[in-house]
Steps between C-alpha positions, in 0.01 A plus 500: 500500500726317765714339243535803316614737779754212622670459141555885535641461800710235366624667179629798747669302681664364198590839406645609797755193558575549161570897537723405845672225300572737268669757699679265726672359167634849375847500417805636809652808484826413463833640535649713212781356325796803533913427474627802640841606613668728660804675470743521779561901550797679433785568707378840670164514434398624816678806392376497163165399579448235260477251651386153281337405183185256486502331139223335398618151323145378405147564587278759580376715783251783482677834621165529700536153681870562579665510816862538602548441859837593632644341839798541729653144489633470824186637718241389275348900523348626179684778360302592215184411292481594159151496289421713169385819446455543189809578375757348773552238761502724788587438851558697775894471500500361157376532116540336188414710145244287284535630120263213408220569254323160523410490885718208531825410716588202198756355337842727488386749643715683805389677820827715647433500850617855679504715806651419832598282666771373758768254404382155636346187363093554409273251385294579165126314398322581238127400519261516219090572669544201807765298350865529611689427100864591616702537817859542579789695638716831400783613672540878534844631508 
């Protein structure tokens, strides 16, 4: 009866270092592969309110996963945070129209960043769920 209990014992033990082997060897979540770029606004755009375009090169991001963070460059403040509602980026100073039908920011597509701003030099990241897949800087005029 001993030896039968203790090869049970032994076969779940065997099953449990296999099931933690397992897991431990799942695959990383990795960064998302984007090329994005921005273009530089127009002269007078904080008149006109629009104030850049985000065009996405290559790659994907879910509309639902996206984030446009918005910063003053020269104090580091956050100016604006855009996410999506359904039908728009839409920040508190800022939007961007999404006329999208597959749920996805991808290849050629265009977000029109508008609404106010002052002139001055603001940093712009785009991050996709916890990754950060573009970052760089737009000067305001």
């Amino acid at each position: 009866m001993n030896k039968i209990v203790g090869e049970i014992l032994i076969i779940g033990l065997m099953v449990s270092a296999a099931a933690v082997l397992a897991i431990s060897l799942a695959p990383p979540v990795t960064k998302p592969e984007c090329e994005v770029k921005i273009k530089d606004a127009p002269p007078a755009a904080a008149t006109t309110h629009e104030l850049f375009d985000i065009l996405m090169i290559s790659g994907e991001i879910h509309y639902g996963g996206l984030k446009i963070v918005i910063f003053n460059a020269s104090s580091g403040s956050i100016v604006d945070v855009l996410t999506y509602n359904g039908s728009a980026m839409d920040g508190t100073n800022t939007y961007a129209p999404v006329s999208d039908v597959d749920a996805l920011f991808s290849s050629g597509d265009l977000l029109r960043i508008k609404g106010a701003l002052v002139s001055g030099l603001y940093e712009v990241v785009i991050v996709d769920g916890k990754f950060v897949v573009f970052d760089s800087l737009v000067n305001i005029k």
